[in-house]
Each structure stands twice: as structure tokens, then as C-alpha cells.
TISEDO-298723 format. One record per residue (C-alpha): residue in one letter; residue number from 1; x, y, z. Coordinates in pm, 1 decimal. Layout:
<nodes>
<node 'a'; NUM; <X; Y; Z>>
...
</nodes>
This chain:
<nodes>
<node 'x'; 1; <665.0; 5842.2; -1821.7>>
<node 'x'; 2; <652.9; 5772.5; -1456.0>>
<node 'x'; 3; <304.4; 5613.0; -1489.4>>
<node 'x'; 4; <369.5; 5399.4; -1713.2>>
<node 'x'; 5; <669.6; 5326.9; -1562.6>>
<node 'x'; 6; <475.4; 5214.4; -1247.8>>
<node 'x'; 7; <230.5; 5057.1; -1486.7>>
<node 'x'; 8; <506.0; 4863.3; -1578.2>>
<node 'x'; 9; <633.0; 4756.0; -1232.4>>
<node 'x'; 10; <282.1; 4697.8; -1118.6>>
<node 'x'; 11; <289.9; 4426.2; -1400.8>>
<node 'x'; 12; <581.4; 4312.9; -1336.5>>
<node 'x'; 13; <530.3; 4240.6; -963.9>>
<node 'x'; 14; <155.3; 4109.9; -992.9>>
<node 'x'; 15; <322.8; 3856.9; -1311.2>>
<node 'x'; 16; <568.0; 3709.1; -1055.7>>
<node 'x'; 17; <347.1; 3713.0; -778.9>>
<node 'x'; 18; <144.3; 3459.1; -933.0>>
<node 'x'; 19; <401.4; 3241.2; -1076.5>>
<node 'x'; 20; <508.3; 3240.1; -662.2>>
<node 'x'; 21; <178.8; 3136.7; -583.2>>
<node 'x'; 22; <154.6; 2866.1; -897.2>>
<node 'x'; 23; <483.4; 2682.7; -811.6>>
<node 'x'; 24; <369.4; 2685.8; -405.2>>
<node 'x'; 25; <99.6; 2519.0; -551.0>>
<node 'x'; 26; <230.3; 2240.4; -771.0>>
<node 'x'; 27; <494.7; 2191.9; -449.7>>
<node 'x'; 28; <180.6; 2170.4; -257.0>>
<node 'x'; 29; <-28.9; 1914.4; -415.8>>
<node 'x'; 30; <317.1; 1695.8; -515.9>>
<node 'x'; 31; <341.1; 1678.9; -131.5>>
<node 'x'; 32; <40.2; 1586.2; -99.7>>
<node 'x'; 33; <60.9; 1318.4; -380.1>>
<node 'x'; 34; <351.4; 1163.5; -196.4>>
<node 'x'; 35; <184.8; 1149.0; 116.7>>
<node 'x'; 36; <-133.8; 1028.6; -16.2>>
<node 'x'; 37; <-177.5; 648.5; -132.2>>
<node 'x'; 38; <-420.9; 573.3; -317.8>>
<node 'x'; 39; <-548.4; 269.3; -510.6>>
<node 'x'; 40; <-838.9; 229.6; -769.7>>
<node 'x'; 41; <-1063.3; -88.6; -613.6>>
<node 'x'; 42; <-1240.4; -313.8; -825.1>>
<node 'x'; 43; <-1627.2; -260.1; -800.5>>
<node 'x'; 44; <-1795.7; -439.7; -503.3>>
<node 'x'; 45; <-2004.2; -616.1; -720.2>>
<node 'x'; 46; <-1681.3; -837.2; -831.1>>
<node 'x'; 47; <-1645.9; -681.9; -1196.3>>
<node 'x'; 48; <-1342.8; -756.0; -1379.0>>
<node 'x'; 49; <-1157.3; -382.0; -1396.1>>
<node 'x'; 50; <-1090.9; -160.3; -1119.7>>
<node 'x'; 51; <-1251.9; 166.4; -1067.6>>
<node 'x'; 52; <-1316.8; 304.8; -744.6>>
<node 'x'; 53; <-993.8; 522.9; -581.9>>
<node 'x'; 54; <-931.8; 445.4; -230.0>>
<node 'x'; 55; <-653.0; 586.3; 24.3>>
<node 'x'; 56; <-488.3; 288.4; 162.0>>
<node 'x'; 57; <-376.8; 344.8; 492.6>>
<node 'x'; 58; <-192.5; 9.0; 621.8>>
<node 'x'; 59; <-44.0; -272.5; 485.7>>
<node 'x'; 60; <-116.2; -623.9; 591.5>>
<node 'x'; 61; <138.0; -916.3; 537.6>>
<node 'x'; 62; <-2.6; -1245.5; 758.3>>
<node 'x'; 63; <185.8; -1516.7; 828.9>>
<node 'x'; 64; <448.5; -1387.6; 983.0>>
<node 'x'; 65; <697.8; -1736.7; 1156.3>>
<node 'x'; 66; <717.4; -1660.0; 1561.5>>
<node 'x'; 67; <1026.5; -1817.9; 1486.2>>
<node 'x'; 68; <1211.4; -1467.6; 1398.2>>
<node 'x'; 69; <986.5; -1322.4; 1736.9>>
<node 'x'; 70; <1217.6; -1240.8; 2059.2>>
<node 'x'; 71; <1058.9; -1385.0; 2342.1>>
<node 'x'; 72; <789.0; -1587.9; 2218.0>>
<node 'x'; 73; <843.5; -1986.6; 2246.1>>
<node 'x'; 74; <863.4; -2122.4; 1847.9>>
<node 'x'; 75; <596.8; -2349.9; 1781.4>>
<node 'x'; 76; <560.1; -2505.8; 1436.4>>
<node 'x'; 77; <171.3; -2518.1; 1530.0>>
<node 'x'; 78; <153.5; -2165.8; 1621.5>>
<node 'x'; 79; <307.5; -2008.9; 1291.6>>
<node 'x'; 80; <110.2; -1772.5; 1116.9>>
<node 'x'; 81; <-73.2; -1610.4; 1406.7>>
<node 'x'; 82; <105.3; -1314.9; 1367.2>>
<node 'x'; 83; <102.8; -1033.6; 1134.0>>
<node 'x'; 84; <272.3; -682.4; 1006.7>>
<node 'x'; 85; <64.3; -376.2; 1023.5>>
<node 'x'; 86; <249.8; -114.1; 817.3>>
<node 'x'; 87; <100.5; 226.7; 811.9>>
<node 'x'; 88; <151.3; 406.3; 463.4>>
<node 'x'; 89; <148.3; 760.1; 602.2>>
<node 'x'; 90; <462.0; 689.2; 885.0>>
<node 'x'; 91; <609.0; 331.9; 770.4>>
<node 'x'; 92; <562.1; 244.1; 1096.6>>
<node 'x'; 93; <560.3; -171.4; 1106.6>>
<node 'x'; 94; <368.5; -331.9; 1396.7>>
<node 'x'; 95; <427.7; -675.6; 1493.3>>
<node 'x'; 96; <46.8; -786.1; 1575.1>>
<node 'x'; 97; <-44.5; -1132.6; 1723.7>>
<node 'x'; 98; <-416.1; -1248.8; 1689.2>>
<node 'x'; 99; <-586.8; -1063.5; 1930.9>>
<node 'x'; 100; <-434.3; -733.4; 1819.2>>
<node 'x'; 101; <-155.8; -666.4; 2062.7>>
<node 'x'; 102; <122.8; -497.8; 1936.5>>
<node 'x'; 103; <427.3; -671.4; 2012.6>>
<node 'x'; 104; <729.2; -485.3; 1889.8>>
<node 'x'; 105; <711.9; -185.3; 1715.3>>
<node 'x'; 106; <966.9; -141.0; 1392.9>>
<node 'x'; 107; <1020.2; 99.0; 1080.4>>
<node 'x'; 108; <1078.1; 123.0; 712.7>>
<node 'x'; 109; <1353.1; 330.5; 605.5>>
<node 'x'; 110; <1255.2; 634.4; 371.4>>
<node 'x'; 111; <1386.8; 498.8; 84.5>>
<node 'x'; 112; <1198.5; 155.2; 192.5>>
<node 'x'; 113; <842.0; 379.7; 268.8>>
<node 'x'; 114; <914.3; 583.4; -55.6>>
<node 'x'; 115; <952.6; 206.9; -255.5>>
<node 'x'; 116; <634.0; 116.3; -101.7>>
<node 'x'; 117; <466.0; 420.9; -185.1>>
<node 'x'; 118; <591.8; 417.1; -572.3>>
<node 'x'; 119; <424.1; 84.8; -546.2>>
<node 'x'; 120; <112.4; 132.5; -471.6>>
<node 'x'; 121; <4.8; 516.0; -581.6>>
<node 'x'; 122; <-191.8; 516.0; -851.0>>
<node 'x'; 123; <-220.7; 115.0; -893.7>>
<node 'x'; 124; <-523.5; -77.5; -948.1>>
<node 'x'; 125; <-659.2; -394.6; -779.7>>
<node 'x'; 126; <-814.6; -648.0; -1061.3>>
<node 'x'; 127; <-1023.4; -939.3; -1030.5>>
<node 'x'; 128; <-891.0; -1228.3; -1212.7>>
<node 'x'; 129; <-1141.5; -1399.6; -1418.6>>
<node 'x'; 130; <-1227.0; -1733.4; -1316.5>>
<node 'x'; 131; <-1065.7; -2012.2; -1450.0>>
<node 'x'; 132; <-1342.3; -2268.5; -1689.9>>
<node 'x'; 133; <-1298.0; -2584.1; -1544.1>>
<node 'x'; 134; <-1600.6; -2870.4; -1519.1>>
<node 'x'; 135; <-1526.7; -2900.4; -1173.3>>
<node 'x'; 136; <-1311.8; -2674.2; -943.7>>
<node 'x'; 137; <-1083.7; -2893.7; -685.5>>
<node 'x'; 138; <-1164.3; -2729.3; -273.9>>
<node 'x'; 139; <-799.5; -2535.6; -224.4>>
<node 'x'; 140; <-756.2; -2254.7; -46.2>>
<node 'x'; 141; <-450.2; -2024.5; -57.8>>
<node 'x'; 142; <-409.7; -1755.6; 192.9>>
<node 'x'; 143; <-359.8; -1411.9; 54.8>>
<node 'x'; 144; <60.1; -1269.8; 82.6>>
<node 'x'; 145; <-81.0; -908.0; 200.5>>
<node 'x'; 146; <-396.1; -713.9; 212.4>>
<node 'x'; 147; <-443.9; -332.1; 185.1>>
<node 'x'; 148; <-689.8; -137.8; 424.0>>
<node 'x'; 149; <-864.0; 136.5; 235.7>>
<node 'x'; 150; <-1149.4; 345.0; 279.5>>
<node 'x'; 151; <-1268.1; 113.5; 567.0>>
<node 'x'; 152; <-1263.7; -179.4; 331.6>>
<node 'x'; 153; <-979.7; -522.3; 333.2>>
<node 'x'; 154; <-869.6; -612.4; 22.8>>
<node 'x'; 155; <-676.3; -916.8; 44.8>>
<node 'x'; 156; <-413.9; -1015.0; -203.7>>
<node 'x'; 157; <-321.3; -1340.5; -376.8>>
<node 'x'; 158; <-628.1; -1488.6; -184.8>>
<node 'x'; 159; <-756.8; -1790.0; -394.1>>
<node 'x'; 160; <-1085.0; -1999.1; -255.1>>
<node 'x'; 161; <-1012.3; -2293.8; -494.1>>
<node 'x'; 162; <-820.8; -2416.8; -811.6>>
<node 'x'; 163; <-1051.3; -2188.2; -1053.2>>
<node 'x'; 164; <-940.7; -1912.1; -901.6>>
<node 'x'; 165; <-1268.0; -1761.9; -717.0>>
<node 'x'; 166; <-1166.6; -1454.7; -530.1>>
<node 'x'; 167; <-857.8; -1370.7; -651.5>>
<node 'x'; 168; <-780.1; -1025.9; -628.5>>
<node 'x'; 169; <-419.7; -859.9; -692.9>>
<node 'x'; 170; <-251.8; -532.3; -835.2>>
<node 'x'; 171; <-292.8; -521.3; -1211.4>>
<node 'x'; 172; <-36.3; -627.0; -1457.5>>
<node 'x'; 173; <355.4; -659.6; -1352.0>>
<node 'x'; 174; <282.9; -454.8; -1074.0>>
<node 'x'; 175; <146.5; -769.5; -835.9>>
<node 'x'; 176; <489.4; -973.3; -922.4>>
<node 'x'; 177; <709.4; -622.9; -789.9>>
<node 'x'; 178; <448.6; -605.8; -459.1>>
<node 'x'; 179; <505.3; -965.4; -387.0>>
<node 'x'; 180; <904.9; -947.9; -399.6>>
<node 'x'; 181; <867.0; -614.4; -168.4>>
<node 'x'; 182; <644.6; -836.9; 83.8>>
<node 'x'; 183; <871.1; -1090.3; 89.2>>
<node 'x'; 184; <1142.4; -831.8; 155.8>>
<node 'x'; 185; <983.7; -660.1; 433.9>>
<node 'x'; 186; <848.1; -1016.5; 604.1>>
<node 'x'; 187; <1202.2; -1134.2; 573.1>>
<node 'x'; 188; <1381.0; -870.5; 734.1>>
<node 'x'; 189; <1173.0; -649.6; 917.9>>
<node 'x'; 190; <1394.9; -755.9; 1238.4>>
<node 'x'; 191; <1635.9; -550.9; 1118.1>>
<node 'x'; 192; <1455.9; -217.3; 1035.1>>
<node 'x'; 193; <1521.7; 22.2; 1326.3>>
<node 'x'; 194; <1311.6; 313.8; 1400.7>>
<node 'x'; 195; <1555.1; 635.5; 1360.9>>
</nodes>
């Protein structure tokens, strides 16, 4: 009786042990999910579908008016040489002019940081397909953000004339939701304190 009894416990106690060990795990790697954002790159070859996971680590919206800058004189013919560098791991926002001085230093909230991570994590950056035209008109529109990842700039929005050529953004409704939260963060960032 008092072997199996210990039979039993040892059971018992090895059964539980590794339902411990199981949930530390799934904790672990959903920890490690949240921390970690990655986004699935369209071949560089320029196919059409994305394919290749990359961690981005910072966030690039350009443009930013010196206007909303304390203590630097507002030009009209100096906007746009200034940029936010957001890093994805800390939300940390740098103000950036163009020779990559960091001019004031700013954060996301959590709730902000954990919006932009939603975001991103586990989106895809597509290629749109070029638009058939007999003759493409010379346009160029700058690209609203780009995302650093695995060494590489991906720049968003970016179009190199009327056709279309170059145009990368996130796939589906997803690029519409990333361009309101740019447009949040370029508009406001003044106000997001580091706590």
C-alpha cells in the first residue's frame, strides 16, 4: 500500500511539475512575442508578396515641421529636415535633424508602444503592382514612415512616379491603420513625456 501510495505521489508531483514548467513556457515565449516585432519583407528581388520575417527595430516618420521644434528658428524652407526615430523595443522617440543629432528626446506611452506593436507584429510589407499606363508622368512622393529591420530601410508610401514604381506598404487595411497612427504620433509627439 505505501508503495503505491508513493507511486502515486511520485505521479502526482512529476504531472504538475511539468504543467509548471509548460505554462513558464508559454508565459515565456508570449513575452517574448510582445517584445519582439517582427515583419515579413517582400523579396529583394521586388516580387509581389511578402516573405522574408524581419525584427524591426525603429520607426522612421520624416518630415517632421521645425515649426512644433523649441528653439530652432521656423523656416518654411527648412521643413522636413527633421525626423522621429522610434525604437520598438523602449518607445523611445528621438527628434533627429539631418546630420543625426538628437535633439530632444520623448516617449510613447505603453498603451501608445503596445498600439504600435499590435500594428506591426506579424504584418507584411507588399509591393504594389505597377500601374499599366503608356507613359508614366515624373512624380515623386516621399514615403510617411519607414521601418529599419534586419539592417535593411523599408520605406513606406514611397512612390517614384504616377505608375506607382516602388511603392511599398503594409498589406491590406493594415497600411490605412499605420498611416492614422503616424499621423498621430507626428502630430503630437510634443506632448508625450518620458515617465
Amino acid at each position: 500500500m505505501t508503495k503505491r501510495l508513493a507511486l502515486l505521489t511520485g505521479t502526482v508531483c512529476l504531472i504538475l511539475g511539468f504543467q509548471n514548467c509548460s505554462q513558464n513556457s508559454l508565459q515565456t515565449s508570449e513575452m517574448a512575442s510582445l517584445n519582439d516585432v517582427s515583419v515579413a519583407l517582400p523579396p529583394s528581388g521586388g516580387g509581389d508578396s511578402a516573405s522574408t520575417p524581419a525584427k524591426v527595430t525603429y520607426v522612421e516618420i520624416p518630415n517632421v515641421s521645425d515649426t512644433v521644434v523649441e528653439g530652432v528658428a521656423a523656416k518654411a524652407s527648412e521643413l522636413g529636415q527633421y525626423r522621429l526615430v522610434i525604437a520598438t523595443d523602449s518607445g523611445r522617440i528621438q527628434l533627429v535633424d539631418e546630420v543625426n543629432t538628437v535633439i530632444q528626446e520623448r516617449c510613447l506611452s505603453a498603451g501608445s508602444l503596445s498600439e504600435l506593436k499590435t500594428i506591426l507584429s506579424g504584418s507584411s510589407v507588399c509591393a504594389a503592382p505597377v500601374k499599366s499606363a503608356d507613359m508614366c508622368a515624373m512624380r515623386y512622393k516621399p514615403a510617411y514612415a519607414s521601418l529599419y529591420a534586419n539592417e535593411t530601410r523599408v520605406n513606406l508610401g514611397e512612390e517614384r512616379d504616377s505608375c506607382g514604381t516602388g511603392l511599398k506598404d503594409l498589406c491590406g487595411g493594415l497600411a490605412d491603420v499605420f498611416q492614422a497612427y503616424v499621423s498621430h504620433v507626428r502630430n503630437n509627439w510634443t506632448a508625450m513625456n518620458c515617465e
